[in-house]
C-alpha positions, 0 to 999 in steps of 0.5 A: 458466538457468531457477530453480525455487521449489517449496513444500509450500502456494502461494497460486495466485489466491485459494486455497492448493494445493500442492504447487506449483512456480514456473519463473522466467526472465529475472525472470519466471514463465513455468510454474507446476505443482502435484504433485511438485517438478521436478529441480533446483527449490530445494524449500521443507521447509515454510511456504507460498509467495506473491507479493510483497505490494504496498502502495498507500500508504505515508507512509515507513518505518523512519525515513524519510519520503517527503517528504523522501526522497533516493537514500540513505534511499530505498535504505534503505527499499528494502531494509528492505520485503522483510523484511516481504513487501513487494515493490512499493510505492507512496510516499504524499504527504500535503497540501502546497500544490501547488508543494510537492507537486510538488517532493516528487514530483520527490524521490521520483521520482528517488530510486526511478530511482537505486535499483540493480537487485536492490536490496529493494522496488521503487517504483511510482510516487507516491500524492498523498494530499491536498491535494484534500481535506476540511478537515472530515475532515482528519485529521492533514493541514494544512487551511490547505494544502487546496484545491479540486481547480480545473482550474488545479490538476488541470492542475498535476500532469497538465502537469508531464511528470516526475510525469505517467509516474509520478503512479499515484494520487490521494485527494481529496474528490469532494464539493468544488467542481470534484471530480467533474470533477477525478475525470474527468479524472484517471481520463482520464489514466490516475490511480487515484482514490480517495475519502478524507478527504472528507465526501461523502454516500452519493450523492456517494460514488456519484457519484464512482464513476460518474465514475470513482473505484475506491478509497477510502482508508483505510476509515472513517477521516477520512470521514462515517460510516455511519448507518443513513439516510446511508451516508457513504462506507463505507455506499455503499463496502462494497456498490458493487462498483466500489470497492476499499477500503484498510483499515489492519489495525493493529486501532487505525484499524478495531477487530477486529469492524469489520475482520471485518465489512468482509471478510465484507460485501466481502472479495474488493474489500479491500486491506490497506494500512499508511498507514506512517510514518517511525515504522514498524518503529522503536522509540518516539520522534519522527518525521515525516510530511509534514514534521511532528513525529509521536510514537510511544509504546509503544501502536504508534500514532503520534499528532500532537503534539496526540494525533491518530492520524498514520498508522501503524507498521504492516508489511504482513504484520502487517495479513495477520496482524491479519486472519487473527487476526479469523478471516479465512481465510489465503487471503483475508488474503494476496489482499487485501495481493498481487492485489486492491492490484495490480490496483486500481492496473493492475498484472497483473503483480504480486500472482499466481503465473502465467505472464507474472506478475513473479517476486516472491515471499514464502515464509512460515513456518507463523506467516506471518512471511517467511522469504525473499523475492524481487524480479525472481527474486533474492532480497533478503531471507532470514531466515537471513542477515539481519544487521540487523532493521529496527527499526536504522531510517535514520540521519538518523531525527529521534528 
């Protein structure tokens, strides 16, 4: 039998309308109407309905960190995403040497199939962040387990069968010896490429999207600069239309200013994302990331023992409202964490209200907080009965 959402206020593409009703079947959108809501709709009294957010990167939450994830704390994470709008999710690996890489994909990958169906969040897949990277730009990750992105090492990921049908994205930098093949024959096999921790100049950055890259991860941070002569990857990023562009909204990566000028220059190619870590959603205290220690204090910014920033402990519907508080239109703070995200990574199913579309769906009150939310047509999560917040944080959490 076909279920009926309808709201005062739906975001249908970019723009916001409403009244709005939405027909789900078989965990489907199959009709989306605007005016009166039809009999028998379960009709919203008041906030504004979405689709599922979708975040592309994504370290680990709520106490858990994806390299050392398994069934239970995957599950965990699954269920405690909904609360913060998120619907669909793609878990992020940071630099290890390859073998290690490789294993922890496999443990990420059978902990998403053994998830039950109507649980929380779904995975998408993995994000390798690394270890084709920089050592000048290197951030939080080891630059002793970076490599060059050699065929050999291509190969090691695309030839292993259980991460090649799941492998979605990966971040390297495409100035490195070898990195614009490696872009090319990712990009063949149907892998996201992304432009991050990399020290590439402008015509490089150009480069890699001529052989095929489509994203930059996480804008402006751990990446040559923009300078007035030399672009660096966000001079060439924020005006090569070929490019999305990740940008961590907790106001602590990017400043206010920076994340407004980002959407006023490129907004319609913008994809929140939260680089979260186990620390996301818990309180002060210590965690880990990629295996390694992180420390979470009462400014919200996780930091490596050594005082620089690891990730973050944001939630996705914090970034939409970080950027509405920038003067950002809600409309353009929601597409940029629902559609812009799930199309950049090939997923049209996701991240719209239309026919055909997966019924993931976000009602938000007038404060854009979620309220209820729906995975594959169920609901999953709902304020009202919601029994415990998600700052309980996973038991084996290190603290």
């Amino acid at each position: 039998m076909d279920a009926v959402v309808a709201a005062p206020r739906a975001l249908l593409g970019r723009t916001i309308v409403g009244p709005a009703s939405v027909r789900i079947r078989d965990g489907r959108i199959v009709e989306v109407t605007t005016g009166e809501a039809p009999p028998g709709a379960e009709v919203l009294s008041d906030g504004l309905l979405t689709p599922g957010l979708v975040d592309v990167q994504v370290n680990g939450a709520v106490g858990v960190d994806f390299a050392e994830v398994d069934a239970d704390s995957m599950r965990f994470v699954a269920e405690a995403l909904p609360s913060t709008g998120v619907t669909r999710f793609l878990p992020t690996l940071i630099t290890a040497p390859v073998d290690v890489v490789l294993r922890q994909a496999r443990a990420v990958l059978a902990a998403s199939a053994a998830l039950p169906g109507g649980v929380g969040a779904r995975p998408l897949g993995v994000h390798l962040e690394g270890p084709f990277l920089s050592p000048k730009r290197a951030g939080v990750h080891d630059p002793s387990f970076m490599v060059e992105p050699g065929p050999d090492q291509v190969s090691a990921l695309l030839e292993d069968e259980t991460l090649r049908r799941a492998l979605r994205m990966v971040t390297l930098a495409p100035e490195q010896p070898g990195g614009l093949e490696a872009v090319r024959r990712l990009v063949e096999a149907g892998v996201l490429v992304a432009v991050g921790h990399s020290d590439a100049t402008g015509e490089q950055t150009r480069a890699a999207a001529d052989a095929g890259a489509r994203m930059v991860t996480h804008l402006f941070n751990a990446q040559r600069p923009l300078g007035h002569r030399e672009p660096g990857v966000p001079g060439v990023a924020l005006v090569d239309e070929r490019f999305t562009l990740g940008l961590i909204a907790d106001l602590a990566h990017v400043g206010p200013d920076v994340c407004r000028l980002v959407f006023n220059a490129a907004g319609a190619r913008v994809a929140l994302v939260t680089d979260a870590v186990a620390a996301a959603g818990m309180p002060p205290g210590r965690y880990h990331l990629g295996g390694a220690d992180v420390l979470l204090t009462e400014d919200g910014v996780p930091r490596s023992p050594e005082g620089t920033i690891a990730g973050s402990a944001l939630t996705l519907d914090r970034a939409v409202r970080n950027i509405v508080s920038v003067g950002v239109p809600v409309a353009d703070a929601l597409a940029s964490a629902t559609i812009v995200p799930a199309e950049v990574i090939g997923e049209s199913g996701l991240g719209r209200l239309a026919p055909g579309a997966v019924a993931d769906l976000v009602w938000w009150d007038d404060e854009l907080r979620p309220k209820k939310v729906w995975v594959d047509g169920r609901v999953v999560f709902d304020a009202e009965v919601a029994v415990a917040p998600v700052s309980a944080g996973y038991a084996t959490a290190g603290q």
